[in-house]
N, C-alpha and C positions, 0 to 999 in steps of 0.2 A: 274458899275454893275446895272441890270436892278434890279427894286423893286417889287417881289413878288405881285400878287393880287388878292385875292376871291373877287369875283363878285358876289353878291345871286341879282336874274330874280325873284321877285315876280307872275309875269304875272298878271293874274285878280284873286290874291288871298289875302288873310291877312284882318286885321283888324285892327283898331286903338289902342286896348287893344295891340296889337300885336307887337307894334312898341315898347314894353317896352323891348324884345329881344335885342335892339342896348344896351342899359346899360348892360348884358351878354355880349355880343360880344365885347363891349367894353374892357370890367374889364380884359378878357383872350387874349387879342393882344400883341403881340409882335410887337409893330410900327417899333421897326428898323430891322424887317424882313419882314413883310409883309403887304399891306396895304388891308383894307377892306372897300366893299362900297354893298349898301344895295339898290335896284332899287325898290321901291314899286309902285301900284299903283298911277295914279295923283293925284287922292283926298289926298292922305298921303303923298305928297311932302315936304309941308311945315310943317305938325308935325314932321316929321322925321328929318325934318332939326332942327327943336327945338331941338328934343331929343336929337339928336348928338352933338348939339352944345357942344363944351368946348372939343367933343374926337373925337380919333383918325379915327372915323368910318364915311364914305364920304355918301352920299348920290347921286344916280341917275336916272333920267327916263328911260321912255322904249321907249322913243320914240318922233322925235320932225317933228315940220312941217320943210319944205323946205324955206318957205317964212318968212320975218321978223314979218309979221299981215296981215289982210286981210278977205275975208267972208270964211274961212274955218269952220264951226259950228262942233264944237266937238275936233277940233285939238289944240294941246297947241304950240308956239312956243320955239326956243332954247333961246330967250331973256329973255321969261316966267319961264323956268328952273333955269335958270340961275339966273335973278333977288331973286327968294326964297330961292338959299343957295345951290341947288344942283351944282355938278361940273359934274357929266358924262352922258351919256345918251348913250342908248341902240340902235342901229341903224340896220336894215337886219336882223333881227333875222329872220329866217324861215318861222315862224306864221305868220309873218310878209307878207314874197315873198310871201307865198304860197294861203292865206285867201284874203288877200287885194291886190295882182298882185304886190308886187312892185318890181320892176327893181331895177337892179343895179345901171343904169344913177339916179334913186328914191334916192336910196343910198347914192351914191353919193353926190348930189345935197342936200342931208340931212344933211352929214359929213359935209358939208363944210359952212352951217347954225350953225353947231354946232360951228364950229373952231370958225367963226366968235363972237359969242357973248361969247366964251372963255368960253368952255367946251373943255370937252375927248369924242371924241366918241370911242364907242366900238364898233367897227364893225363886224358882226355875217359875216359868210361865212361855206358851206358845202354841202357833197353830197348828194344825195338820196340812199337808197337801189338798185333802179333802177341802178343809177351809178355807184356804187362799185360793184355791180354784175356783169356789164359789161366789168370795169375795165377802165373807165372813170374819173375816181374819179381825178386826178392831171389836168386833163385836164378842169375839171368843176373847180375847185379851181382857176386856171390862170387866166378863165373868171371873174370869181366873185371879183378877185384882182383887176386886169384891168379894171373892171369896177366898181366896188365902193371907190374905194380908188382914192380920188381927189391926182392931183399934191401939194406938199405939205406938205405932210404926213413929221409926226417926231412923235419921242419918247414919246413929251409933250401932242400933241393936240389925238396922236389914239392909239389905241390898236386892237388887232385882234385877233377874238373870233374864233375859226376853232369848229364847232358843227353838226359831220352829224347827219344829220334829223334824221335816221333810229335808233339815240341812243336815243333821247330825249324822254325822259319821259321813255323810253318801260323796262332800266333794263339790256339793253346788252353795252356794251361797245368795240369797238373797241380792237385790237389785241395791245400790246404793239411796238409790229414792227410797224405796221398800223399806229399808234399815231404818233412816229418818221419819219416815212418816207412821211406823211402830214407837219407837222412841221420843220423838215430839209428842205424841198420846196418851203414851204412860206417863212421862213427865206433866204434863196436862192433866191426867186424870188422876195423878197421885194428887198436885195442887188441890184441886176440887175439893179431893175428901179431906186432906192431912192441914191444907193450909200448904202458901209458899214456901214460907221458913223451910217444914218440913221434906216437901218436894226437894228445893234447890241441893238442900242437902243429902239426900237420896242419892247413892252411887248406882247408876242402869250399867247394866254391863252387856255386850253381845254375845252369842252360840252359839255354834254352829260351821263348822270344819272350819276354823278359824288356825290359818299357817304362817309361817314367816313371809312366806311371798305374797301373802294380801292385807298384813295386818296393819299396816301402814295405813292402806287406803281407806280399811274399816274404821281405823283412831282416828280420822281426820273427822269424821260426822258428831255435827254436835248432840249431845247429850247420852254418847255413848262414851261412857267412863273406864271402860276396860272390857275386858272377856271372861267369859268362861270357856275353857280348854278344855278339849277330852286326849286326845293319842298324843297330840304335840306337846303334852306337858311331861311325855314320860322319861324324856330325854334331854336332855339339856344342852343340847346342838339346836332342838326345834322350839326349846320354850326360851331361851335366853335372849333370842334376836327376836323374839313376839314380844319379849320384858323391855327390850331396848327400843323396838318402834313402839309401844306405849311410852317410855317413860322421854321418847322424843316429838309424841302428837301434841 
């Protein structure tokens, strides 16, 4: 049985005092239902991994370079994450494609940095409004599979974050049919490439303004295994009852 997971996306937000929420989130887990991991900023990698220490709540970034070291000024590696305590890192998120160009071969070539120094990536993938409008949408999804997800892939080392653009941040949410018939696809289409095995054990997670007040409805859809969280995780009044209606679906 695959293991439940909230994922809280700090993005460029929070603060040090801030990191005191993981002792909250802590205290209200139910570990043999669901697991939780908390991506803050770089600068709060390693306090967070302090804080965490001794509980059940993981710690990961948002993001690593492709290369082991080298003159990239600004970029952290997955050796770097790793070495401080973190276990997952954030990989294609949107913000990501969209701001800074990266490609899926990026992606890619990211995940497989991360496998490497033995992390989880979480690999973001999704459409645009443009593309559901169109009716595009499964057809962008297949690319974004195909091309971020290294050969490889299992249960242990990825996870896959399905996030269309057009929900993040804005307040709207996907149709619950819409939710299902994305995630019956990708579970279908990981099958295809990876084998069963590998599929069933693949955690999907959802994206997308995901709150206490719909999260419930979101965990009930099969083969949606948990969320990725962006603003609700920075608190621990709005991430602990998203932990508690997962670790209840």
């Amino acid at each position: 049985m695959r293991r439940k997971l909230a994922a809280g996306n700090w993005k460029m937000n929070g603060t040090l005092a801030g990191l005191d929420m993981l002792a909250d989130v802590a205290a209200a887990m139910d570990s043999t239902r669901a697991e939780a991991v908390i991506c803050p900023p770089a600068p709060y990698l390693l306090p967070a991994v302090t804080k965490a220490q001794g509980t059940p709540v993981g710690i990961g970034a948002q993001d690593c370079h492709a290369e082991p070291k080298g003159a990239f000024t600004g970029d952290i590696s997955a050796s770097m994450i790793k070495e401080v305590g973190a276990t997952y890192v954030i990989l294609g998120h949107s913000e990501r494609r969209d701001a800074y160009g990266e490609t899926d071969a990026d992606v890619a070539a990211k995940a497989q940095a991360a496998w490497d120094a033995g992390l989880t990536a979480i690999i973001c993938i999704g459409e645009s409004e443009a593309d559901r409008s169109s009716g595009t949408t499964l057809d962008v999804i297949a690319e974004q599979l195909a091309g971020s997800l290294p050969d490889g892939c299992t249960g242990e080392n990825t996870v896959v974050a399905y996030e269309p653009i057009w929900a993040i941040g804005t307040g709207k949410i996907p149709t619950l049919d819409q939710i299902v018939e994305v995630h019956d696809f990708i579970r279908a289409t990981l099958a295809e490439r990876f084998g069963t095995d590998v599929s069933d054990a693949l955690r999907l997670l959802y994206g997308g303004s995901v709150k206490p007040d719909n999260a419930a409805e979101i965990f009930k859809v099969d083969n949606v295994d948990g969320a990725l969280i962006g603003g609700a995780s920075l608190r621990a009044a709005d991430f602990v009852p998203i932990l508690q209606a997962l670790s209840a679906a």
